[in-house]
C-alpha positions as CSV (number, residue, x, y, z in Angstrom):
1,X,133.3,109.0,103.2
2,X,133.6,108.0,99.4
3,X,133.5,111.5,97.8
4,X,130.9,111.0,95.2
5,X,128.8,109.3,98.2
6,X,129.5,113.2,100.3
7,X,128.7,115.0,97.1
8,X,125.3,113.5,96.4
9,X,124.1,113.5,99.9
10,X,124.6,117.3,100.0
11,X,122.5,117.7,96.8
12,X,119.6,115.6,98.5
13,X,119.7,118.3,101.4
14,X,119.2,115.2,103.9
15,X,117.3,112.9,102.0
16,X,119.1,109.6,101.8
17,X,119.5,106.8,99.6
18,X,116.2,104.8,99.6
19,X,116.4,100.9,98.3
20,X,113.1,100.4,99.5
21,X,111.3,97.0,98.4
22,X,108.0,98.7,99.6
23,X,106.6,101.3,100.6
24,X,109.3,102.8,98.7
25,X,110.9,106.2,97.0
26,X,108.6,108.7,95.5
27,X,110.2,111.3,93.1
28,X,111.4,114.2,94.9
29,X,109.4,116.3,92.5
30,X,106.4,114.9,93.3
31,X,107.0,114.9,97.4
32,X,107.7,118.6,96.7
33,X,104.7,119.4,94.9
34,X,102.6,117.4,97.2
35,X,104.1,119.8,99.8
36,X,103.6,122.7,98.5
37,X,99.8,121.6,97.8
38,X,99.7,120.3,101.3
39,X,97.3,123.2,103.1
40,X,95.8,124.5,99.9
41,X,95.1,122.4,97.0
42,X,94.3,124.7,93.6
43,X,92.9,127.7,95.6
44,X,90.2,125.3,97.3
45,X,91.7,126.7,101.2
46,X,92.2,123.0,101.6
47,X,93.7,120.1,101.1
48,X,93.1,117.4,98.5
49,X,92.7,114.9,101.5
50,X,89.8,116.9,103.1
51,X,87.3,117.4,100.2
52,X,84.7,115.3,99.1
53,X,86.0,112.4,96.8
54,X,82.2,112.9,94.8
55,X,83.0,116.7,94.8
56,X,83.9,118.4,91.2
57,X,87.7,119.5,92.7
58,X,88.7,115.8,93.3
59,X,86.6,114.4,90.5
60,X,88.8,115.8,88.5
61,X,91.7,114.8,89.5
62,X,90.7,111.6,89.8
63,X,90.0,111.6,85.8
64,X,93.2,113.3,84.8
65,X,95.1,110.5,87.1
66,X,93.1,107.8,85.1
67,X,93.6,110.2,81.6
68,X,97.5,110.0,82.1
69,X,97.7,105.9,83.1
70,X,95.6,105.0,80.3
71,X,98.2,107.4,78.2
72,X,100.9,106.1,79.4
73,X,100.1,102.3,79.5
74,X,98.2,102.6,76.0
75,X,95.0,100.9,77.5
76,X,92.4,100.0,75.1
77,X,89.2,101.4,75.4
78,X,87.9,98.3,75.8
79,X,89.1,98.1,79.7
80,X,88.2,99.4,82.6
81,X,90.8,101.3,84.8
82,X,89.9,101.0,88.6
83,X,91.6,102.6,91.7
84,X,91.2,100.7,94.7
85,X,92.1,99.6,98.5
86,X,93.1,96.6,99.8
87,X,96.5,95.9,98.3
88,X,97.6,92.9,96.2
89,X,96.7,90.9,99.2
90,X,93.2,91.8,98.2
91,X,93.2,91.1,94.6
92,X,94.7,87.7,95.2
93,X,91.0,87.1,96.6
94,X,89.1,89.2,93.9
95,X,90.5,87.8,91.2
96,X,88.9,84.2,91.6
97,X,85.8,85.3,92.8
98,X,85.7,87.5,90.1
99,X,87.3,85.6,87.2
100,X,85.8,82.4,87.9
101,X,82.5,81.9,86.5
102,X,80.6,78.8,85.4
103,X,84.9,77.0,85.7
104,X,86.1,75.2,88.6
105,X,89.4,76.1,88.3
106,X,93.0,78.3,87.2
107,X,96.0,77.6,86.4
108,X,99.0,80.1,88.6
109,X,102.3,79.9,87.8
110,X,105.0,79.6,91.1
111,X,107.8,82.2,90.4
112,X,108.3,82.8,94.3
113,X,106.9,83.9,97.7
114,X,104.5,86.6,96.1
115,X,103.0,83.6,93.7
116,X,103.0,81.0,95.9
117,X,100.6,83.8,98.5
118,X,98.4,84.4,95.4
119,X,98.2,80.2,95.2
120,X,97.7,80.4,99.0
121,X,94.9,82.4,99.0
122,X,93.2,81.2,95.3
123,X,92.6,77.6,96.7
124,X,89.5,78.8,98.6
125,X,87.9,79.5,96.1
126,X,88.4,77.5,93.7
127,X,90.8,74.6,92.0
128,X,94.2,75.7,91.3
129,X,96.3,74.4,88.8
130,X,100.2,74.8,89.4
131,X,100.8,75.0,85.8
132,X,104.6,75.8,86.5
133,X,106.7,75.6,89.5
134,X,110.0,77.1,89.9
135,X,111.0,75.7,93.4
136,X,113.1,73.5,92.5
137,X,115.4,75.6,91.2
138,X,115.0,77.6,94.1
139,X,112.9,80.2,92.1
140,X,116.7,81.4,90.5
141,X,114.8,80.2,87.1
142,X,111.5,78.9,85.6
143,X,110.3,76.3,83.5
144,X,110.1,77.4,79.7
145,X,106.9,77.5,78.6
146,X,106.5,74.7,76.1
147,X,107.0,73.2,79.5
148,X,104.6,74.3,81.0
149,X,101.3,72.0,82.4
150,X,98.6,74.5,81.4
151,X,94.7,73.2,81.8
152,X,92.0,72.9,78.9
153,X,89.6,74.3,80.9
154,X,91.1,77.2,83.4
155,X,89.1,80.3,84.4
156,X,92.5,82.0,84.1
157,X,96.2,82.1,83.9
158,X,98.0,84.2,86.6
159,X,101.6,85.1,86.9
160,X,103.4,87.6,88.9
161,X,105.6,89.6,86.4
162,X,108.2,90.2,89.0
163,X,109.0,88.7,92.5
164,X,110.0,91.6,94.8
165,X,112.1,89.0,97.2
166,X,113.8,86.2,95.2
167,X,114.4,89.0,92.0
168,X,113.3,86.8,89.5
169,X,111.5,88.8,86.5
170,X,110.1,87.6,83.8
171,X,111.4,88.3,80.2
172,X,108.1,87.4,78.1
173,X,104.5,87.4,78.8
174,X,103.2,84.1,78.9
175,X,100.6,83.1,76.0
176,X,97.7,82.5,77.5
177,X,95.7,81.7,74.3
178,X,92.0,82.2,74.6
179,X,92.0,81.8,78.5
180,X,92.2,85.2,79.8
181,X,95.9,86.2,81.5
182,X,96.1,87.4,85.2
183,X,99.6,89.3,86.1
184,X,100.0,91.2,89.5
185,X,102.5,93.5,88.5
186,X,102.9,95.2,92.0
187,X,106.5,95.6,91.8
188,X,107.1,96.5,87.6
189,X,103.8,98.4,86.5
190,X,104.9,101.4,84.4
191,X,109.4,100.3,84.6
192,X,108.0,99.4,80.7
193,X,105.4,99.9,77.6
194,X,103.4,96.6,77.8
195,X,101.2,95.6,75.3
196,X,97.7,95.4,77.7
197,X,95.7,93.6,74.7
198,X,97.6,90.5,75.5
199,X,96.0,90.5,79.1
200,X,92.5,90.2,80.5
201,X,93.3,91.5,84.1
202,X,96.4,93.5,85.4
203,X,96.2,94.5,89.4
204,X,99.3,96.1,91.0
205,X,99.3,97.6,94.6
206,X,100.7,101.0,94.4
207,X,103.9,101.2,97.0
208,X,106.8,100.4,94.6
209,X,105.9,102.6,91.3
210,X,102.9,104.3,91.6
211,X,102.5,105.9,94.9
212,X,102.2,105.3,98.4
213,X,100.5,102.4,100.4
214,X,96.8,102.0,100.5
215,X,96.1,102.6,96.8
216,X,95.5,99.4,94.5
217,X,95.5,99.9,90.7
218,X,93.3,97.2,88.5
219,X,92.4,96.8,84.8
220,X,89.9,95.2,83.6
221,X,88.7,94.2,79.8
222,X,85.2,95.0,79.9
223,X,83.9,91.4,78.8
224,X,85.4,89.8,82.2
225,X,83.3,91.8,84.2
226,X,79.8,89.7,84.6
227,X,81.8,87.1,86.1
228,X,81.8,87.4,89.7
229,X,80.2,85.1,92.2
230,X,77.3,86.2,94.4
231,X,79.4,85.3,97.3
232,X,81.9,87.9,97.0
233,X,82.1,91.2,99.2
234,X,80.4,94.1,97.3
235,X,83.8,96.0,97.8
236,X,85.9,94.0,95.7
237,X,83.1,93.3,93.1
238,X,85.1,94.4,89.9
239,X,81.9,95.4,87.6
240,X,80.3,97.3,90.9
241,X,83.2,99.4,91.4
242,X,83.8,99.8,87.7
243,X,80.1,101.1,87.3
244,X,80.8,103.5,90.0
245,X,84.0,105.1,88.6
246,X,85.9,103.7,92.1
247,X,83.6,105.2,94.3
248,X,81.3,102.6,95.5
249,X,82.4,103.1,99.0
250,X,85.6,106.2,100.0
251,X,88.4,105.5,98.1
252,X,91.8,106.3,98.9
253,X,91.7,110.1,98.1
254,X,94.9,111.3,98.9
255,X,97.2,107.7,97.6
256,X,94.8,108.6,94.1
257,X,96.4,112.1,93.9
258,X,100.2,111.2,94.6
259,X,99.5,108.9,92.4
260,X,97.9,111.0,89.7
261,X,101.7,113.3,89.9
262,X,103.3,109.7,89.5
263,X,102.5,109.7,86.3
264,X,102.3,113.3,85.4
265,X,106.1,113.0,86.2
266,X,106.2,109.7,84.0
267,X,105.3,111.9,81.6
268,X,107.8,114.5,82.3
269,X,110.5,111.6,82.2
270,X,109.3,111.1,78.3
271,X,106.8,108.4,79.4
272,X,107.6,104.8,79.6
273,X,109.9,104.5,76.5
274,X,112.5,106.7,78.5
275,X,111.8,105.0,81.6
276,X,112.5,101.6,80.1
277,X,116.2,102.5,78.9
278,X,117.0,104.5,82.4
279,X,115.7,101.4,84.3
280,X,117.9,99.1,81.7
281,X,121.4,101.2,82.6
282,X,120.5,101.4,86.4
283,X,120.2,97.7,86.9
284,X,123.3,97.2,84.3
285,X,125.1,98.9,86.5
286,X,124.3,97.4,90.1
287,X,124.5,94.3,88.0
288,X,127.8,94.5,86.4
289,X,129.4,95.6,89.7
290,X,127.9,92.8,91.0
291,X,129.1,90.1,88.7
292,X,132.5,92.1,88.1
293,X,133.2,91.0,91.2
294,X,134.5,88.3,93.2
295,X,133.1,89.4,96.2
296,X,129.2,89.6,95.4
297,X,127.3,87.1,93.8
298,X,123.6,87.1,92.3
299,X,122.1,83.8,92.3
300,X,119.4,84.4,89.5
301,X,119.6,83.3,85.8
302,X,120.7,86.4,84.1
303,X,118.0,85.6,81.5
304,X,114.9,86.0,84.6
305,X,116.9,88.7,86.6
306,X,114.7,91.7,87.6
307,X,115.4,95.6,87.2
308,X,113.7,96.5,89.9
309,X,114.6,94.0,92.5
310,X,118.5,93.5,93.2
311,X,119.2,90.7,95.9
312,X,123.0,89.9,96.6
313,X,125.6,88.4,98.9
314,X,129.0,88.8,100.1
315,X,131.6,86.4,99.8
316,X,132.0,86.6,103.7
317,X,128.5,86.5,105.3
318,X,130.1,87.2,108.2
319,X,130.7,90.5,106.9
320,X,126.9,91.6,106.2
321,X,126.3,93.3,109.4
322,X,129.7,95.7,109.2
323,X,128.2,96.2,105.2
324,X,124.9,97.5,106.4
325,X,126.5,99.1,109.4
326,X,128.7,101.1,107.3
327,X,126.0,101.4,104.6
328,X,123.5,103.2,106.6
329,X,126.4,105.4,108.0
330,X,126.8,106.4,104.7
331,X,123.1,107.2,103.8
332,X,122.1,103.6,102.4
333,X,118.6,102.5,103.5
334,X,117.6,99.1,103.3
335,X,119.5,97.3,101.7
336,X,118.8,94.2,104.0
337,X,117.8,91.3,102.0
338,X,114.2,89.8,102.7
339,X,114.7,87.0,105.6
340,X,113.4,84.7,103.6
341,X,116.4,85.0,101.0
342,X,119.1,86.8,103.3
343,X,122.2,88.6,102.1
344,X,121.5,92.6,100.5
345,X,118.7,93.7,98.5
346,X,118.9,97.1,96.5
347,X,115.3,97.9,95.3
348,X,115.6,100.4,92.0
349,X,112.1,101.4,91.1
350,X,111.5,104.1,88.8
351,X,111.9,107.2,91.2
352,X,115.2,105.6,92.3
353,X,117.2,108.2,90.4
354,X,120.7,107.1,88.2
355,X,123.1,108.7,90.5
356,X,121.5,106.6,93.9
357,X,122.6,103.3,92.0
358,X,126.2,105.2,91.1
359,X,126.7,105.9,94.7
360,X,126.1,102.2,95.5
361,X,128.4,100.5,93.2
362,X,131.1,103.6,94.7
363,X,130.3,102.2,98.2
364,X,130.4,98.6,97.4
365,X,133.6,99.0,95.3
366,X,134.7,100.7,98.4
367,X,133.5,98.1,101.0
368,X,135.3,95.2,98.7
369,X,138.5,96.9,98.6
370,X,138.7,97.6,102.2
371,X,136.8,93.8,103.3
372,X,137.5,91.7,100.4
């Protein structure tokens, strides 16, 4: 075994390292405290997961967790912060019955298999507008947008920031002009500062950066609220659930609190600012052993290459089982690329630590030397 691959396994006393595209890796500070708080939760002789979410012990964490995204994000006052269920998968339905109003349509932009579900779904509801379509470049790079087909009289725009599978990020946010902007950022909430005045609705399902599965994160600007048709399910009715603080019907208690020591530990990182330059030397590096090389081969336009989502392949496909073989022997866990795209994937979210990504380029140095 590569030595600084034996070294850093010992420190993680038998955790591995997790490329997860979602669910995917927690901070270990955060799995420990949630450990420690398991059975008794601030003296309460029980857990956070079996009190009362109306109750005055989660109540207040429930503010704190919406305190410390607001400070982190820098969200106006002027929007509405709501913790949710039902996914991305869910918003890509809430959003048009929501958003639409007296309009019969909105304008999506096609960045990949995330955007094109979003389109999927939106066309029951209403007219959608493919305002930009990157599939015939085989979503490696998009349309600039003085290109773009935008309508005169959309609802909406909606983008997805970053596309978990085909790692294709976008390096601007689109100008939407008076028509209010629509991002699912699922897979890149908080890897950044964002300026959140330039958007009317931001929804990101919490697996890859802020917490486990279940939990779904949306903001709002207040003025978008009265929108919603009569039609659509109480549950996802964004100025209900905004009225009630979340809690028109249970939310999900125990994803709200993991995710309320997300960003505590955001915070403990120095906030989004640090973040932002630790994300910018992790994917450097997967990146630059990646094009260093001969032997792997990104496919993206380095200009719309994610941080957070890495796909690659080998020179010799033939040789992708014997990497992942070897890889999980070493303590590499999916790094399988999406079947929709093949080759590897390395997923570096935010609790992905520095030294997982050194370990990585190691082994794959290591694999091309011995392979290649």
């Amino acid at each position: 075994m590569n030595q600084v691959v034996a070294e850093t396994i010992a420190q993680l006393e038998g955790r591995k390292y997790n490329f997860s595209a979602g669910p995917a890796a927690l901070p270990q500070a955060v799995l420990e405290q949630a450990r420690d708080e398991m059975l008794d939760f601030r003296g309460e002789g029980a857990s956070i997961m079996e009190v009362s979410h109306r109750g005055k012990l989660f109540m207040q964490v429930a503010e704190e967790a919406e305190a410390d995204l607001r400070e982190l994000l820098k969200v106006p006052a002027n929007y509405k912060v709501m913790f949710l269920q039902g996914g991305a998968r869910g918003q890509f339905a809430a959003v048009p019955m929501n958003l639409k109003g007296e309009k019969s349509g909105a304008d999506y932009i096609n960045s990949g298999h995330w955007a094109q579900s979003a389109i999927k779904e939106a066309q029951r509801y209403l007219d959608v507008n493919v305002a930009a379509d990157g599939k015939n470049a085989s979503f490696h790079t998009m349309p600039k947008q003085s290109d773009w087909r935008l309508s005169s009289d959309a609802a909406y725009l909606h983008y997805t920031p970053n596309e978990t599978i085909g790692g294709l990020e976008f390096p601007f946010i689109p100008d939407s002009g008076d028509v209010p902007l629509v991002a699912d950022m699922s897979s890149n909430i908080l890897s950044r500062p964002i300026d959140v005045s330039k958007f009317g609705l931001i929804y990101a399902g919490s697996q890859k950066n802020i917490g486990p599965a279940g939990l779904t994160v949306v903001i709002v600007r207040d003025d978008l609220l009265n929108l919603g048709q009569s039609a659509c399910p109480a549950v996802l009715d964004y100025n209900l659930q905004a009225s009630k603080n979340s809690m028109y019907n249970t939310p999900p208690t125990y994803g709200w609190y993991l995710a309320g020591l997300v960003f505590k530990w955001l915070k403990t990182q120095g906030g989004l600012e640090a973040i932002d330059k630790i994300n910018d030397r992790k994917s450097g590096k997967l990146y630059s052993a990646i094009d260093g090389s001969d032997f792997y081969h990104n496919p993206v336009d380095v200009s719309w290459r994610s941080r957070m989502n890495i796909p690659f392949t080998l020179a010799k496909p033939e040789l992708d089982a014997t990497f992942l073989s070897e890889a999980d022997k070493e303590g590499f866990l999916y790094l399988q690329g999406h079947k929709a795209v093949g080759g590897m994937r390395a997923s570096i979210y935010n609790a992905v630590p520095e030294h997982h990504v050194d370990a990585l380029t190691s082994f794959m140095s290591e694999f091309e030397r011995k392979y290649g």
